[in-house]
C-alpha positions in Angstrom: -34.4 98.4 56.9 -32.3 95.7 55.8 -29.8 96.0 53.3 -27.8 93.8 51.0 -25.8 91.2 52.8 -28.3 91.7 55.3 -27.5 94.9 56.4 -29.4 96.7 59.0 -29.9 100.2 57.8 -32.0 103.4 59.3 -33.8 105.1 57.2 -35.3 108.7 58.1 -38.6 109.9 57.1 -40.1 113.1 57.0 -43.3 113.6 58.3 -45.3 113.4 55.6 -43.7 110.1 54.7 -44.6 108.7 58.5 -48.3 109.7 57.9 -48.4 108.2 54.7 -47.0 105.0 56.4 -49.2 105.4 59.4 -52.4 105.8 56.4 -51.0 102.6 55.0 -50.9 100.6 58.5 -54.5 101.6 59.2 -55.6 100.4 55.9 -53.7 97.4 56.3 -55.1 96.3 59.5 -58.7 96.9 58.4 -58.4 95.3 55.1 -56.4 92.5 57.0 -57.7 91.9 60.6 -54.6 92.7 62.5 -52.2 95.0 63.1 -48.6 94.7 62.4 -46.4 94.6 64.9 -42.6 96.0 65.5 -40.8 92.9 63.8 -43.0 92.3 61.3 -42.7 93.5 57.2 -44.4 96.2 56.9 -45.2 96.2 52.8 -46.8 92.4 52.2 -48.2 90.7 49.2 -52.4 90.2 48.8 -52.0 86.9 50.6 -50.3 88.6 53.5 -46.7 87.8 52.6 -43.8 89.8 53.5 -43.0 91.9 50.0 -39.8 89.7 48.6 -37.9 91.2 45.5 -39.8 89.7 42.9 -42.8 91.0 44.8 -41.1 94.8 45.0 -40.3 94.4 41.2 -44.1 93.2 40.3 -45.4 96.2 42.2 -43.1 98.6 40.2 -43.6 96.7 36.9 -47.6 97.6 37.6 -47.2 100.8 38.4 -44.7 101.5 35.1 -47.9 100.1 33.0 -50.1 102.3 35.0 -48.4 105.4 35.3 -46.5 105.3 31.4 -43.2 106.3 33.2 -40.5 103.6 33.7 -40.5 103.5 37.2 -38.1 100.7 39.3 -36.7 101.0 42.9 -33.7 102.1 42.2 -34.7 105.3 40.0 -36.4 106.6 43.1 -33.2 105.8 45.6 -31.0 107.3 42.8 -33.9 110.7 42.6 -33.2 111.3 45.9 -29.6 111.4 46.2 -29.5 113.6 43.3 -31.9 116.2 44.3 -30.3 116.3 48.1 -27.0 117.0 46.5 -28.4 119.6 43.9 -29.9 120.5 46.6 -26.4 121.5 48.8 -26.5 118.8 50.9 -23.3 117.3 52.3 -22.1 113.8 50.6 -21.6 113.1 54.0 -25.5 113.4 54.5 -26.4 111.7 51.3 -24.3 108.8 51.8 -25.8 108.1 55.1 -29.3 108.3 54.0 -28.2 106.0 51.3 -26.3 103.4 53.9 -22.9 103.6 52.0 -19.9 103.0 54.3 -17.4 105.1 51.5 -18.0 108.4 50.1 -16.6 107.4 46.5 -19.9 105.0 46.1 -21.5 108.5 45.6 -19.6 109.6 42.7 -21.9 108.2 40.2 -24.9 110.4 41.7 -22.7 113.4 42.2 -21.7 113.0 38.4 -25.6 113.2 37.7 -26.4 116.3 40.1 -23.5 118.2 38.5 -25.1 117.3 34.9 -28.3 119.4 36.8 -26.7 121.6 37.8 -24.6 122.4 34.6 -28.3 122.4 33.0 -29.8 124.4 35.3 -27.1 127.2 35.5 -27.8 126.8 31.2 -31.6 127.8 31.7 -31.1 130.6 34.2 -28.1 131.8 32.5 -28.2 136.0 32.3 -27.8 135.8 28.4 -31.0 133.6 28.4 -32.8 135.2 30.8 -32.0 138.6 29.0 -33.2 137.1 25.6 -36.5 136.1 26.7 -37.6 140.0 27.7 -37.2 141.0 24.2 
């Protein structure tokens, strides 16, 4: 993937995420003609386009109106670096994933997975827990 500045960046995918991909590829070349190959963009427009940014912002814009939630690319990059770090993860892990060379470019999401987990430790809290049976 590339990244600002042009970047290059791996991403990993779990395997549901590759068959989801490989689902889209299939519809792609039947709906299109052709397959994709290696160095081409995978997500493209209706006319066949490579996906730019104001592309990628369209399709989020559509799916906000559709969906009712406020949905944007960045909400989903910042999603998953929360839950993998609420989820015990490593910073070093999460800042890989996410392609940042310095760990202090995570502090924002760790700020945000400590607000979970502050929250979370509220709900399941023995007191709470305790006062529910009653």
């Amino acid at each position: 993937v590339t990244q600002k500045g042009d970047r290059l960046h791996v991403v990993f995918l779990n395997e549901e995420c590759v068959a989801e991909i490989r689902r889209y590829l299939r519809l792609y070349a039947r709906h299109f003609g052709h397959t994709l190959q290696p160095s081409d963009a995978l997500w493209r427009s209706y006319s066949g386009k490579p996906l730019d940014g104001h592309g990628l912002r369209a399709v989020f814009r559509r799916l906000s109106l559709k969906s009712g939630l406020d949905v944007w690319c960045h909400r989903f990059r910042q999603t998953s670096a929360t839950l993998r770090l609420a989820s015990g993860a490593s910073t070093e892990v999460v800042r890989t994933a996410l392609g940042h060379r310095e760990e202090r470019s995570l502090q924002s999401y760790v700020q945000l997975a400590q607000q979970d987990v502050a929250r979370l430790l509220d709900q399941t809290s023995p007191l709470r827990l305790l006062r529910r049976k009653r």
